[in-house]
C-alpha positions in Angstrom: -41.9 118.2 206.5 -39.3 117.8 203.8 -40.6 114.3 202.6 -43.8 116.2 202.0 -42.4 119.4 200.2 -40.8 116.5 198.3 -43.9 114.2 197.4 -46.3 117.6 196.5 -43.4 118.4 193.8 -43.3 115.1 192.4 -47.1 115.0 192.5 -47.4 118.3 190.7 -44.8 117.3 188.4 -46.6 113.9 187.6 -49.7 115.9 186.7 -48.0 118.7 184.8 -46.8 115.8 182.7 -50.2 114.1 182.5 -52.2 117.5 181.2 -49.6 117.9 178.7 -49.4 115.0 177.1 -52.9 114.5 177.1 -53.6 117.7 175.2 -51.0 117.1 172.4 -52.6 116.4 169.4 -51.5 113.1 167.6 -50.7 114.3 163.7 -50.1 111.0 162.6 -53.8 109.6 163.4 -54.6 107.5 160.2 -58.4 107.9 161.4 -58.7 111.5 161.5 -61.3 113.0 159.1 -60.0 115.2 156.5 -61.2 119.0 156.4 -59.5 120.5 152.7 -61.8 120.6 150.1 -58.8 119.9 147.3 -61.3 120.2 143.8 -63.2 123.2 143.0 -65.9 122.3 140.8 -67.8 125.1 137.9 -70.7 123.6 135.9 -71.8 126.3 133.4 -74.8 126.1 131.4 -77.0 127.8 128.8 -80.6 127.8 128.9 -83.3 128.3 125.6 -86.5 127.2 125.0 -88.4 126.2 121.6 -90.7 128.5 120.6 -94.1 128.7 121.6 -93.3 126.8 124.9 -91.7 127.5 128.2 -90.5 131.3 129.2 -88.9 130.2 132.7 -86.7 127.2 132.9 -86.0 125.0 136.1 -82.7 123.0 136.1 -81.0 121.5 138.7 -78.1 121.0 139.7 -76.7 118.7 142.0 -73.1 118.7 143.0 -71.9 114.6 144.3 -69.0 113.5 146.0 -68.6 109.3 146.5 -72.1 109.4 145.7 -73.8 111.7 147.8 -75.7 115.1 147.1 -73.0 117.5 148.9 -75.2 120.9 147.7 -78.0 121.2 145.4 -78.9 124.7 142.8 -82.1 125.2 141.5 -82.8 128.4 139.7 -85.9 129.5 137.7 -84.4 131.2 134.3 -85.5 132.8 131.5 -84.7 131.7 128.0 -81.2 132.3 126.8 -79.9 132.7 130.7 -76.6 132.1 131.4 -76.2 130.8 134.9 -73.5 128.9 136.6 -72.6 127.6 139.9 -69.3 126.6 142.2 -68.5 125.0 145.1 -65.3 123.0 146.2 -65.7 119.4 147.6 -63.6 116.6 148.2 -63.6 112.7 147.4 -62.2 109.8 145.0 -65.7 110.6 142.4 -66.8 114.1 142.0 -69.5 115.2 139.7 -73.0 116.6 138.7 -76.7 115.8 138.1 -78.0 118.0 136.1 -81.6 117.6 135.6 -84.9 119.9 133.8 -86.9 119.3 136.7 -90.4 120.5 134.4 -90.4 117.0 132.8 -92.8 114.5 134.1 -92.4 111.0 132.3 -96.4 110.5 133.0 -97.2 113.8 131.4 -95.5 114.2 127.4 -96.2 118.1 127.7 -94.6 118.7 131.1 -91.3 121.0 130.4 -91.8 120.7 126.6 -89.4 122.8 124.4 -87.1 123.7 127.6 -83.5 122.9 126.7 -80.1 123.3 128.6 -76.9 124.0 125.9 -73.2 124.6 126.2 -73.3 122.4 129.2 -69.2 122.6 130.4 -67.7 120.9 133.9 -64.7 122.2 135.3 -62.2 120.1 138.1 -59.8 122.9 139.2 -57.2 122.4 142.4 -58.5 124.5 145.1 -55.3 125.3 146.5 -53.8 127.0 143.1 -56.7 127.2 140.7 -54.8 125.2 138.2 -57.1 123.5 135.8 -57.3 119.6 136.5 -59.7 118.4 133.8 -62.4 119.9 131.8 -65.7 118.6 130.3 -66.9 120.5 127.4 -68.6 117.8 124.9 -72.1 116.8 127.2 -74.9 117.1 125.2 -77.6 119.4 125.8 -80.8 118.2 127.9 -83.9 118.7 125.9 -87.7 118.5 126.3 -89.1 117.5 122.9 -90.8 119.1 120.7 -88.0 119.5 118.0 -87.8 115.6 118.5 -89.6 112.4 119.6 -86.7 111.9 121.9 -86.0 113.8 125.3 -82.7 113.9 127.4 -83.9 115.4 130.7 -80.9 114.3 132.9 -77.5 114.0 132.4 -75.0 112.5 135.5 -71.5 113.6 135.2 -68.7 111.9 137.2 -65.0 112.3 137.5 -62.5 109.9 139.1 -59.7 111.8 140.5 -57.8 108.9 140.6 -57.7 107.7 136.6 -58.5 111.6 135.8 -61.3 110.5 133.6 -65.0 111.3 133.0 -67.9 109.0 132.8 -71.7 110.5 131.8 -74.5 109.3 131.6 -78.2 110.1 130.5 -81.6 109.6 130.7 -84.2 109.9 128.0 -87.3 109.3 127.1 -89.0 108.8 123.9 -92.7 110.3 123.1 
């Protein structure tokens, strides 16, 4: 009887040991997928139009991280809105696409006269808010008729890792 008060104690031991170890979570897992957002993104915007054409604007914004669309705004605004938008995100590039979605390269009238101005991108740190980098010198997007040329889409990236900005456009000439 003893020898089998013995064994059940070492067997319940054994098994106390097993559940607990197996529950332990392993914090030095190289593999595990990381949950912080650490950058807090702001892209603020103006919009106006060009007299006689559009009285609602439709931007969009697009919010990327490595590449990929992480959350999308589209609002429809009236001339001389002011309208931002923030989210925090994570990754190596962060960034925008900002686009007037009323412009169809097929159609020259589509969108004409809608133009996005003061056009600023903010990378704050999430955790304290302090400002990381700024962008405050991206040209507006405009849809003619002032000129022959349009800028409908502007792509603005940020490498956290050289802290520097790239943008790029794209236009279209009438």
């Amino acid at each position: 009887m003893k020898t089998i008060k013995l064994f059940l104690v070492a067997m319940i031991a054994t098994i106390a040991m097993l559940a607990t170890s197996c529950s332990k979570s392993d914090d030095s897992d190289n593999g595990s997928v990381e949950t912080t957002k650490p950058y807090k993104i702001t892209f603020e915007s103006t919009t106006s139009s060009i007299p006689p054409y559009p009285t609602t604007i439709h931007p969009k914004v697009d919010f990327l991280s490595d590449s990929k669309v992480i959350d999308s705004y589209a609002p429809n605004l009236s001339n001389h809105s002011k309208f931002n938008n923030e989210i925090t995100i994570s990754g190596n590039i962060i960034g925008i696409k900002v686009r007037l979605t009323d412009f169809d390269i097929s159609n020259p009238n589509s969108g004409k006269g809608s133009k996005l101005d003061n056009i600023k991108l903010t990378i704050r740190n999430n955790s304290n808010n302090n400002l990381i980098n700024a962008k405050y010198d991206i040209p507006d997007l405009q849809i003619g008729p002032a000129t022959t040329l349009s800028t409908y889409e502007h792509t603005i990236l940020y490498n956290v890792q050289t802290n520097t900005f790239s943008v790029s456009s794209l236009t279209h000439t009438f």
